[in-house]
C-alpha positions in Angstrom: 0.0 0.0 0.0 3.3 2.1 0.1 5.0 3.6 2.9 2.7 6.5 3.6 -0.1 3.7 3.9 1.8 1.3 5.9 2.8 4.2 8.3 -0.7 5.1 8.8 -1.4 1.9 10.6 0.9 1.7 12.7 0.0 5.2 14.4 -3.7 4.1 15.8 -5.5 0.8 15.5 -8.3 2.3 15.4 -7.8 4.7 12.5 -10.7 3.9 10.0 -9.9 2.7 6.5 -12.1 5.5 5.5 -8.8 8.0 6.3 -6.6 5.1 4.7 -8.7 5.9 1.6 -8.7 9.5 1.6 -4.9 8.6 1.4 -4.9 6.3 -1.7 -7.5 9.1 -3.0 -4.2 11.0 -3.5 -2.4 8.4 -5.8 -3.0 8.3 -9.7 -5.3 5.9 -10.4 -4.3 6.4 -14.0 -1.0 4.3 -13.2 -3.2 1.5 -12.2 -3.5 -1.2 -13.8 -6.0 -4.4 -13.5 -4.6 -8.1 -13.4 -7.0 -10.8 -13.9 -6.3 -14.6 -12.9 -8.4 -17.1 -13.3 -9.4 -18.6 -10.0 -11.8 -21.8 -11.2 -13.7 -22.3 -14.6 -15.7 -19.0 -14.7 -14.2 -17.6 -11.8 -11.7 -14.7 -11.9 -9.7 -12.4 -9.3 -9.1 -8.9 -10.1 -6.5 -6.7 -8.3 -6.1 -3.4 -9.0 -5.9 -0.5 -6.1 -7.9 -1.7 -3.2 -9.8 -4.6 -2.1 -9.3 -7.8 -4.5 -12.8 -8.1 -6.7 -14.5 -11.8 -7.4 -16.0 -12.2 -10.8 -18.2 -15.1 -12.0 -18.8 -15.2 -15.4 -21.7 -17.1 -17.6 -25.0 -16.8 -20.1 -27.0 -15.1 -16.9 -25.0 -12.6 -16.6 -21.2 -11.5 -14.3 -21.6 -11.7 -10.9 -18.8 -9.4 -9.0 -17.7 -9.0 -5.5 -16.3 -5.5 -4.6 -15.7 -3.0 -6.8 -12.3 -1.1 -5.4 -12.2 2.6 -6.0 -14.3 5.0 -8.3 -12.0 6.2 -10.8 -11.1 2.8 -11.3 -14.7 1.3 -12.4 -13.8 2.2 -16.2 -10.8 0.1 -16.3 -12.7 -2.3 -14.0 -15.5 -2.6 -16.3 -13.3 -3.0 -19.5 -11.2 -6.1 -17.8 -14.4 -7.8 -17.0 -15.3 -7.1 -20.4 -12.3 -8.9 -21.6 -13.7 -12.1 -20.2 -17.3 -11.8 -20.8 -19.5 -10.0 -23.2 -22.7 -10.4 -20.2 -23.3 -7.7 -18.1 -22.9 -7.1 -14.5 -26.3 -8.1 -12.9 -25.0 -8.3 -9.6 -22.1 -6.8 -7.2 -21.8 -8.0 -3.4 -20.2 -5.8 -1.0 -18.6 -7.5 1.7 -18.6 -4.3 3.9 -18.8 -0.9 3.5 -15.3 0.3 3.4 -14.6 2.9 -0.1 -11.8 0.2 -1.5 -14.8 -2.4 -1.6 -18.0 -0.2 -2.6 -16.1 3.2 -4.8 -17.3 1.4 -8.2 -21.0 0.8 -6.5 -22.4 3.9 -7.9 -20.7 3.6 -11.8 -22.1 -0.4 -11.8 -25.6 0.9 -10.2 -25.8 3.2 -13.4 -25.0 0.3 -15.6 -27.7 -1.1 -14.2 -25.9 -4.0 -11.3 -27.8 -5.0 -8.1 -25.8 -4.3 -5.8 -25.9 -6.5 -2.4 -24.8 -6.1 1.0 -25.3 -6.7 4.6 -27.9 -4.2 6.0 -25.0 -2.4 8.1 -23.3 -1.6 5.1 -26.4 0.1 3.6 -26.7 2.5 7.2 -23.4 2.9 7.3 -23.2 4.3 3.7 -26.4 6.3 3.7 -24.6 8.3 7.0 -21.8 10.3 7.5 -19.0 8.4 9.2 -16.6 10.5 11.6 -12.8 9.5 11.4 -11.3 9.4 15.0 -9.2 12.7 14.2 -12.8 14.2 13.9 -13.1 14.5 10.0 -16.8 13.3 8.6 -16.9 11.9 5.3 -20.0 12.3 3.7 -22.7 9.6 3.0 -22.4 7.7 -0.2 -24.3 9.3 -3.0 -28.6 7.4 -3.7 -27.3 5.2 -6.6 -24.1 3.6 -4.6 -26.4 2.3 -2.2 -27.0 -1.3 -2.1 -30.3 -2.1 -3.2 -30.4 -5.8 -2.0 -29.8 -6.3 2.0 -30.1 -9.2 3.8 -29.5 -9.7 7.7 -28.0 -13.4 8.1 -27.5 -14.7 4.6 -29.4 -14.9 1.2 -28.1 -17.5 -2.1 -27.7 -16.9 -5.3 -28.0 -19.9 -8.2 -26.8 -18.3 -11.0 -24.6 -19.4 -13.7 -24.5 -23.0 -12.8 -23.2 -21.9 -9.2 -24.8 -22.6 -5.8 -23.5 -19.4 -4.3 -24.1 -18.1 -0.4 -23.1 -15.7 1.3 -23.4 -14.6 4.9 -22.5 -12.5 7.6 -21.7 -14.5 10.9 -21.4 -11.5 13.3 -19.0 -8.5 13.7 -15.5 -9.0 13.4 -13.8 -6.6 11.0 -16.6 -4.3 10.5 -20.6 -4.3 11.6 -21.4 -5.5 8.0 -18.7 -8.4 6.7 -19.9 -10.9 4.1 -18.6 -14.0 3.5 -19.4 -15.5 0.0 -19.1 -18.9 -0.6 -18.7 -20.4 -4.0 -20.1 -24.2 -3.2 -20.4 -25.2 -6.5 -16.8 -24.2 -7.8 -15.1 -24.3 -4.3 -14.4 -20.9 -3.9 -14.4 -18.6 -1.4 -14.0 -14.8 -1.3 -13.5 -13.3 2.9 -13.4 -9.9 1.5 -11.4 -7.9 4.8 -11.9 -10.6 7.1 -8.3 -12.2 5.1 -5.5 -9.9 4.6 -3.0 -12.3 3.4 0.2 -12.3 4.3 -0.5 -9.9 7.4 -2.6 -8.8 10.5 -6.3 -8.2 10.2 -7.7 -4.5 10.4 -10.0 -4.8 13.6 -12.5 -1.2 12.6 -13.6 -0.8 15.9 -15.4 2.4 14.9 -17.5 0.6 12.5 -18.5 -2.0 14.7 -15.2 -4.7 14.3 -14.9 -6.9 17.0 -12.2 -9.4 17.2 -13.5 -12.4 19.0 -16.2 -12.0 16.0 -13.0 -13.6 13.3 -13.4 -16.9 15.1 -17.1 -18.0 14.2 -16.3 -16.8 10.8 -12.9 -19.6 10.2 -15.4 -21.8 12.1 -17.4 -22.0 9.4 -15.4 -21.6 6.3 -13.3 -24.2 7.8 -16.2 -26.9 8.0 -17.5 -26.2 4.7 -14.7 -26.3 2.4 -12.0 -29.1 1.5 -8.4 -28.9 1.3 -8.6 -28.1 -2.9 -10.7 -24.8 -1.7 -9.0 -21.6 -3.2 -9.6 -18.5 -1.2 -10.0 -15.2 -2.5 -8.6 -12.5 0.1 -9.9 -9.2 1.3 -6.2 -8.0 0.0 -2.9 -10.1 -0.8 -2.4 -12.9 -3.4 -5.0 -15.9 -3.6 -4.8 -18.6 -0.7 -6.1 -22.2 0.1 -7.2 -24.0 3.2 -4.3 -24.1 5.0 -3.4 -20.5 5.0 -6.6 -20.2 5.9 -6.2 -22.7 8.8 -2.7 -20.6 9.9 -5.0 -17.3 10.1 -7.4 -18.9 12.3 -4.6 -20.1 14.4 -2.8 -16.6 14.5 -5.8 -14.9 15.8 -6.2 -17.1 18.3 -3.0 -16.6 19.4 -3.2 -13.0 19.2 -6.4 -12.9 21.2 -4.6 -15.8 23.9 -1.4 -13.1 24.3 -3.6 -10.0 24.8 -5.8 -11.2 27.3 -3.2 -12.7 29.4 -2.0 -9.0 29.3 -5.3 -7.8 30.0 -5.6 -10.7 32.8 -2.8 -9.1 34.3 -4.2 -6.0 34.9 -2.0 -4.0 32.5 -2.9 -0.8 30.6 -3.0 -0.6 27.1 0.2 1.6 26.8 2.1 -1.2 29.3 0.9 -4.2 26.7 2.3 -2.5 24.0 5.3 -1.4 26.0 5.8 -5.6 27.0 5.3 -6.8 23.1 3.5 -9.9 24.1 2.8 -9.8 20.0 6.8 -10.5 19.4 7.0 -13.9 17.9 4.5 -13.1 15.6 5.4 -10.0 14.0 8.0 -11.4 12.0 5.4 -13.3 9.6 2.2 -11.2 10.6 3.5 -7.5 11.5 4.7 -6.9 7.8 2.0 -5.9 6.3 -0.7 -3.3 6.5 -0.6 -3.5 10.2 1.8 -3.4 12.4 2.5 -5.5 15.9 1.9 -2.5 17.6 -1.6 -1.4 15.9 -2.6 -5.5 16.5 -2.0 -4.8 19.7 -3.7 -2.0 20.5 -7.1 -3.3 18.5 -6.9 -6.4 20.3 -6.4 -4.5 23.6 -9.3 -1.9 22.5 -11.7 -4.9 21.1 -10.9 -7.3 24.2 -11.3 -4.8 27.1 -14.9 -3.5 25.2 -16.0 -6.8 25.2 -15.3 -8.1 28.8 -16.9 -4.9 29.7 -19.8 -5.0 28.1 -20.2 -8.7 29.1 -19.2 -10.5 25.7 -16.1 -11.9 25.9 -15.9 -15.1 25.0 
């Protein structure tokens, strides 16, 4: 995400993605480029700027998952028009957050469905204040998901028995899962940030016990051929899927000893209870330090209000 990016996170664990976006807001998206692999017959990952985008291609029509930024949706649009001649008739938003939902409004006017949680439809229809005290403003009518569903909905379209779902909160109020049965794929949208440490949004609702039910159930459904499509970082299978559930557990385990102990946030950070871990996980968009604080923050708010579990 570059230096400036990477530098942001390690400042507050709490610092919205919304301000990490304003950032990338800055960059010239005209230097982007899209790369498109193909993930199964008729499934494709694009990465571009932002959050990686699912395609599903057929005769009934594309089928996306995220849609990054919005002065990427042309280039967007043409790469999906490389693979299929169909239309969009459906984009899912696995949360709210601008690298996911940028190209909603473009799409919407191209006449997509666009799909998401209900939390992601509040969340985008109301200004959202960025712990520094900045308010971004709500999403324009036509970005707005039109198609909301509370626990999970399906989708049979283009041969595929698709579902997605949202478990609980974990990275935002409004994460999606969706699950490719037929094909045996699966895109986590920001609940996976491969290669490094989740982004725990605790202003938008992220909890971090919340992760857990999530891997649960991934986990259980999907066999060892499964390929994952991350929130961000390169395509995965089960077993990195398996070492994320593991490393969050772990991170969870460490803080509340700290926690446990009695210690402040400030003293966790200061005894680095994250240190073996920060080699492989602390490389990435968020630091051991940031980790630690959101799993301090998210922990503490949960024994308090009488969750933790």
């Amino acid at each position: 995400m570059g230096h400036r990016i990477a530098a942001a996170f390690t400042l507050s664990s709490v610092l919205s993605l919304a301000s990490i976006c304003a950032a990338y807001a800055q960059r010239d998206f005209a230097q982007v480029e899209i790369k498109t692999t193909k993930v199964a017959d008729g499934i494709y990952m694009l990465e571009g700027a932002g959050g990686n985008i699912g395609l599903l291609i057929g005769e009934d029509g594309a089928f996306v998952i995220d849609d990054q930024y919005a002065p990427l949706s042309d280039k967007i649009m043409k790469a999906i028009g490389k693979v299929t001649k169909e239309p969009v008739e459906f984009v899912v938003n696995t949360h709210y957050h601008g690298d996911h939902t940028g190209g909603n409004e473009a799409f919407g006017e191209a006449g997509s469905h666009i799909v998401a949680h209900d939390n992601v439809r509040k969340r985008m229809m109301e200004p959202n204040i960025l712990p520094d005290g900045a308010v971004t403003p709500p999403s324009p009518e036509g970005a707005l998901p039109v198609l909301t569903f509370s626990e999970a909905m399906s989708f049979h379209w283009n041969g595929q028995d698709i579902r997605v779902w949202h478990q609980s909160a974990a990275h935002t109020d409004g994460d999606a899962v969706v699950y490719f049965k037929t094909a045996n794929v699966v895109h986590m949208g920001d609940l996976m940030i491969n290669g490094g440490y989740p982004f725990v949004d605790i202003t938008s609702g992220g909890v971090l016990s919340g992760y857990a039910g999530y891997y649960e159930k991934v986990l259980s459904k999907v066999d060892d051929e499964v390929k994952v499509i991350p929130g961000h970082g390169p395509l995965a299978t089960k077993a990195d899927l398996q070492n994320y559930a593991d490393m969050l557990k772990e991170v969870a385990r460490l803080i509340r000893a700290e926690i446990d102990a009695g210690k402040s946030e400030d003293e966790t950070v200061a005894a680095n209870p994250l240190r073996d871990l920060n080699e492989k996980w602390g490389q990435g968009f968020i630091s051991g330090e940031a980790m630690t604080r959101a799993a301090y923050k998210s922990l503490t708010a949960e024994h308090e209000g009488g969750h933790d579990h």
